[in-house]
C-alpha positions in Angstrom: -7.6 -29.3 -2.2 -6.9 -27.0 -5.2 -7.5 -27.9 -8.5 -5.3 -26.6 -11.2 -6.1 -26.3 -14.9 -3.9 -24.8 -18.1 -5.6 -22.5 -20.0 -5.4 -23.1 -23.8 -1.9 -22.7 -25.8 -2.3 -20.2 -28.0 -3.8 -17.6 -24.8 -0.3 -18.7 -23.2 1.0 -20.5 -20.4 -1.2 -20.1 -18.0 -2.7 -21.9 -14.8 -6.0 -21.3 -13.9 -7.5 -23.2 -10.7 -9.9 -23.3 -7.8 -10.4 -24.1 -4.7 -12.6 -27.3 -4.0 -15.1 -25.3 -1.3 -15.3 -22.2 1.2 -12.6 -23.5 3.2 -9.7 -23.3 0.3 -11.7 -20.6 -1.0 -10.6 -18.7 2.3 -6.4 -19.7 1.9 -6.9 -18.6 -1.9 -8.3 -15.0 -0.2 -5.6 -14.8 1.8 -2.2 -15.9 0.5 -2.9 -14.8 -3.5 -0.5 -13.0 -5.4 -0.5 -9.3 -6.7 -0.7 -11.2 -10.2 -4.0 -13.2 -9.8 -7.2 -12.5 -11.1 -10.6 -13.5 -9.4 -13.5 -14.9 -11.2 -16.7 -15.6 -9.8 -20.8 -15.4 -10.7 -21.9 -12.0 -9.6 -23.9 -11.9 -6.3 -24.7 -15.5 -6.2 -23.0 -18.7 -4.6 -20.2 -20.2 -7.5 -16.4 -21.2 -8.0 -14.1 -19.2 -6.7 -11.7 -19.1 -9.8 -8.3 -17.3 -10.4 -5.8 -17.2 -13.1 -2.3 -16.0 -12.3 -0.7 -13.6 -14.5 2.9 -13.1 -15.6 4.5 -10.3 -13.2 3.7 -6.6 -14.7 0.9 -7.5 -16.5 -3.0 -6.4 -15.5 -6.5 -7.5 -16.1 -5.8 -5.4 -19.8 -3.5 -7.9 -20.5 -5.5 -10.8 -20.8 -6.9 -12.5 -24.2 -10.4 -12.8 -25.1 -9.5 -16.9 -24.8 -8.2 -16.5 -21.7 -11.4 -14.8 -20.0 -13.4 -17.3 -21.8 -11.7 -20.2 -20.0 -12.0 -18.8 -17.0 -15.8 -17.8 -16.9 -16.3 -21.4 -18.7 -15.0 -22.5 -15.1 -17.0 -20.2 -13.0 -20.5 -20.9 -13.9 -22.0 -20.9 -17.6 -25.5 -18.6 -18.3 -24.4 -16.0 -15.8 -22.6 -12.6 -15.4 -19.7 -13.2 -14.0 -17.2 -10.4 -12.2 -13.4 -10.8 -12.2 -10.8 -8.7 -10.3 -7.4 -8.3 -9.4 -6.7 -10.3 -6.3 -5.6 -7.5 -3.8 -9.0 -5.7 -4.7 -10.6 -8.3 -2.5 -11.6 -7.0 0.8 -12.3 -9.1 3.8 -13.4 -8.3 7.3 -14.0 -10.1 10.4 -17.9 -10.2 9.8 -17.8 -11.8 6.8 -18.6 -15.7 6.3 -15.8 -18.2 5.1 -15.2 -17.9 1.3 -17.1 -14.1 1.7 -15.8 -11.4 -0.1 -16.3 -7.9 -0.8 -14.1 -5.5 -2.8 -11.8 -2.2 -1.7 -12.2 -0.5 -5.2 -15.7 -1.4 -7.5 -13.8 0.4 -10.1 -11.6 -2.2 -10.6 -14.5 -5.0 -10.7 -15.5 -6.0 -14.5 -17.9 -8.2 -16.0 -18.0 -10.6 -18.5 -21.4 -12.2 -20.2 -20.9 -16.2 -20.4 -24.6 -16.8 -23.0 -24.0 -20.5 -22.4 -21.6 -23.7 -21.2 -19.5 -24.5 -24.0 -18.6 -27.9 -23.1 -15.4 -28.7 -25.7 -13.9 -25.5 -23.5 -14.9 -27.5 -20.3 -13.7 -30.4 -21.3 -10.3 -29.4 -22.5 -10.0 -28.0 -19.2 -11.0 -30.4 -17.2 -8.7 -32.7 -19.4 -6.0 -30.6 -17.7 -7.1 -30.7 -14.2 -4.7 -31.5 -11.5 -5.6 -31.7 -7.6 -3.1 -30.9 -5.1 -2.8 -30.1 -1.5 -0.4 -26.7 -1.6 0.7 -24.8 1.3 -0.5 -21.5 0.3 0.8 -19.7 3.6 3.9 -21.0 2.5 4.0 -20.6 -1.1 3.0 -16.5 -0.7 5.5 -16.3 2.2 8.6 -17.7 -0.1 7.5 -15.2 -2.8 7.5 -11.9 -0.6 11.3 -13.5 1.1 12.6 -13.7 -2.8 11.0 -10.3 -3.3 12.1 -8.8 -0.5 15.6 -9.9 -1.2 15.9 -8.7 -4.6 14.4 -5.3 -3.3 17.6 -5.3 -0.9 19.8 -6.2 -3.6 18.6 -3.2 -6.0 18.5 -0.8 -3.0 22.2 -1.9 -2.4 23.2 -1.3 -5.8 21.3 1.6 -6.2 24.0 3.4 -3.0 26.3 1.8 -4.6 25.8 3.6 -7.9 24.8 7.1 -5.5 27.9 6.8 -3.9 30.2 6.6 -7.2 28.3 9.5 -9.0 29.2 11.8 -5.9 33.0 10.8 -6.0 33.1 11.2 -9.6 31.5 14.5 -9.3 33.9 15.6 -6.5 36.2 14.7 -9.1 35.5 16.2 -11.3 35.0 19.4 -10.0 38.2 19.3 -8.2 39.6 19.1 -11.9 37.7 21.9 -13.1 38.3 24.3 -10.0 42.4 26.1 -9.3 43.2 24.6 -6.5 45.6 22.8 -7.7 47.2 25.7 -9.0 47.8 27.5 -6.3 49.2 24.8 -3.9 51.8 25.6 -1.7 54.1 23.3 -1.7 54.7 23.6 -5.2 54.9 27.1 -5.1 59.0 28.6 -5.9 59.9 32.2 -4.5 62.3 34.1 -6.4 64.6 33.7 -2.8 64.1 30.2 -3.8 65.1 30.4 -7.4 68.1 32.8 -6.4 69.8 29.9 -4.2 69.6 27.9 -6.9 73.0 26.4 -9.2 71.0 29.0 -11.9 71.5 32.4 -11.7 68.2 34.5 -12.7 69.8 35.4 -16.2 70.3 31.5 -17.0 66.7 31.3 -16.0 65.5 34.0 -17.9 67.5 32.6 -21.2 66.4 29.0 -20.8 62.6 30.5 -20.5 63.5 32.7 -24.0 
């Protein structure tokens, strides 16, 4: 079961949610998105809770409302530590719902002095429980992704291959080859056998 809350308006529209123990703690681990941030009380047992962000924007991003809903959800008179979601590191030895993190750098913490309970209960007036396929949810996203990255890498030969004809173009235009053809070439032998004679030439030239 994952529990799914909307942050408040004017922070934007935002979901926030949770999982309800270890267990969807360990699918949330697994199958997030590039775009989530983690929340959770720093060294001790708590909420795992994430917020999804829109696409191109980071943890700099977020409003001073928006943390404060999600820390509100975490665990109030605690530090709490939040994190981009592929900063999570987990390894075989670790317990269900255990994580560590690849880069500490990226780890920040937020002070929550106390439980503000009108934040609480606005959220929890928003509070929906649902059983999502995560595994499938995260695998539709990367098929979409991947797609589109096919489509742009399409378009982008497509594009490569018109700038190097319209080059070859061009400087076919610019070079003499064009003057100096052949077939278009006339010897005076040529001009001699004509219905002209080289004086009727030389006076329609004048």
């Amino acid at each position: 079961m994952v529990f799914y809350f909307k942050a408040r308006p004017e922070a934007g529209d935002y979901t926030i949610f949770m999982g309800l123990d270890k267990y969807e703690n360990e699918d949330l681990i697994k199958y997030g998105f590039p775009e989530d941030i983690w929340f959770h009380v720093d060294k001790m047992s708590s909420a795992h809770v994430y917020v999804r962000l829109n696409k191109g924007q980071t943890m700099d991003d977020m409003s001073e409302g928006l943390l404060e809903d999600c820390a509100q959800l975490v665990k109030a008179n605690s530090i709490q530590v939040y994190t981009p979601w592929y900063n999570l590191k987990k390894t075989p030895s670790m317990d269900v719902g255990q994580v560590g993190f690849h880069n500490p750098k990226l780890v920040r913490t937020i002070k929550v002095e106390k439980r503000i309970n009108e934040i609480v209960n606005r959220l929890n007036k928003t509070k929906v429980e649902q059983k999502p396929d995560l595994k499938a949810e995260r695998e539709a996203v990367s098929a979409a992704e991947k797609a589109e990255r096919k489509v742009q890498l399409r378009d982008k030969k497509r594009r490569e291959e018109m700038e190097r004809l319209e080059k070859e173009k061009q400087a076919e235009i610019r070079s003499y080859k064009g003057l100096m053809v052949q077939e278009k070439m006339t010897s005076n032998k040529q001009v001699a056998s004509g219905s002209k004679t080289l004086q009727e030439l030389e006076e329609d030239f004048m």
